[in-house]
C-alpha positions as a printed Julia matrix, in Angstrom:
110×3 Matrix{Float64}:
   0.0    0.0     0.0
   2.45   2.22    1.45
   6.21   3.29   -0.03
   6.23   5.03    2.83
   9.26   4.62    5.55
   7.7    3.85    8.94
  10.69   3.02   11.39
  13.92   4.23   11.37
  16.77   3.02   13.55
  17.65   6.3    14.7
  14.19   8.25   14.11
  11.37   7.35   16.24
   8.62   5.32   14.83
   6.19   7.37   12.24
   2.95   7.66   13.84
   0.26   7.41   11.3
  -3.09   8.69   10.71
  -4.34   7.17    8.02
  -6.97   9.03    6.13
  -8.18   8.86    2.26
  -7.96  10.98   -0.13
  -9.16  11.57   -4.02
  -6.07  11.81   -6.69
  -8.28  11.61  -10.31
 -11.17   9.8    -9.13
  -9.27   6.81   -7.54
  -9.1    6.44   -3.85
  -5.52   6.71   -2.2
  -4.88   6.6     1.68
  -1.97   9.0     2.74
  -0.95  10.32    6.74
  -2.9   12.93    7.77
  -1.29  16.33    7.93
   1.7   15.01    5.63
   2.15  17.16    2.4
  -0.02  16.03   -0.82
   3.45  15.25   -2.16
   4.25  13.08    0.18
   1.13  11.29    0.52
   0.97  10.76   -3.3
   5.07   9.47   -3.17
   3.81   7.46   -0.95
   1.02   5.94   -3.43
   4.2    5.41   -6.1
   2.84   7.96   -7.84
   5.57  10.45   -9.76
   3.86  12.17  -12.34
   1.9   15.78  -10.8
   0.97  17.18  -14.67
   2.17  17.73  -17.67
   3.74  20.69  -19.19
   1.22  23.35  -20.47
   3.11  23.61  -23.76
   4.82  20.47  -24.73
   3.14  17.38  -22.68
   6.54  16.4   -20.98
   5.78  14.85  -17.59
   6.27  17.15  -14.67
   6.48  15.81  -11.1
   8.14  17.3    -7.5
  10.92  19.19   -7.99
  12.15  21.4    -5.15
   9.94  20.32   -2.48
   9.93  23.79   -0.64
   7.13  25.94   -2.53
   9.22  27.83   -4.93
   8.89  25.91   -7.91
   5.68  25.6    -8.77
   6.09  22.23  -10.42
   3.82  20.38   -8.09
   0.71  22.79   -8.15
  -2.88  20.67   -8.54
  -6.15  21.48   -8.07
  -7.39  20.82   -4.13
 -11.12  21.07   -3.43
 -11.66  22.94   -6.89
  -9.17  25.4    -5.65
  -6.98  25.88   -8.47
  -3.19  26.21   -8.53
  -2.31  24.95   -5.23
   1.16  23.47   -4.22
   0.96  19.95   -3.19
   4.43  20.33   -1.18
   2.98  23.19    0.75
  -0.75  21.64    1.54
  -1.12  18.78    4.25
  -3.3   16.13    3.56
  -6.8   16.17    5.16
  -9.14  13.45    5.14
 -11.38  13.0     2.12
  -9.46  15.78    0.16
 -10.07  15.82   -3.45
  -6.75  16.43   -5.15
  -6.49  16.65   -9.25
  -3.93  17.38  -11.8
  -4.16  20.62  -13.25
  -4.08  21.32  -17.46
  -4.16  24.65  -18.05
  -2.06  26.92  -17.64
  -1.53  28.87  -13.93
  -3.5   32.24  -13.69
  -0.07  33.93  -12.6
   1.4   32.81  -16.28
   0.37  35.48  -18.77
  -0.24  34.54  -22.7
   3.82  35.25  -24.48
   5.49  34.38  -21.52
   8.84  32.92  -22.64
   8.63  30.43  -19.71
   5.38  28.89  -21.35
């Protein structure tokens, strides 16, 4: 189920809260206040989106919030980064296709 590492010889045991959660319409289970990226490396999954402009897989890249790599759709609420937003039970989480509001049509970086 899990990829997830739950003892550590020098860490303490993870406690875990197991809660599920909606990625696309299929039912993972991830540890409750643990990022969505986390929770969804956990559930082997890698891919986040695709790129707006050329379809090339994009997944978690620096982990902190700055990249925007990781942003999905949470609740309907657009643009959010997964490695900033714990996971909360029942959360509907969804890859995102279009491009981000804060991108503006020309932008080189599309």
């Amino acid at each position: 189920m899990t990829e997830r590492i739950t003892k550590h010889k020098i860490l303490d045991d993870l406690e875990l809260n197991i809660v599920p959660f909606t990625w696309n319409n299929h039912t993972l289970y991830g540890n409750e206040g643990e990022s969505v990226t986390a929770a969804l490396l956990a559930n082997n999954i890698r891919k986040i989106r695709e790129h707006e402009k050329d379809g090339q897989p994009r997944g978690m890249y620096c982990n902190i919030g700055h990249c925007s790599e990781c942003r999905v759709t949470v609740n309907g609420k657009r643009n959010q980064r997964a490695c900033l937003t714990p996971l909360v039970q029942d959360m509907v989480i969804e890859q995102q296709f279009e491009i981000p509001y804060v991108v503006k049509e020309g932008s080189p970086y599309v």
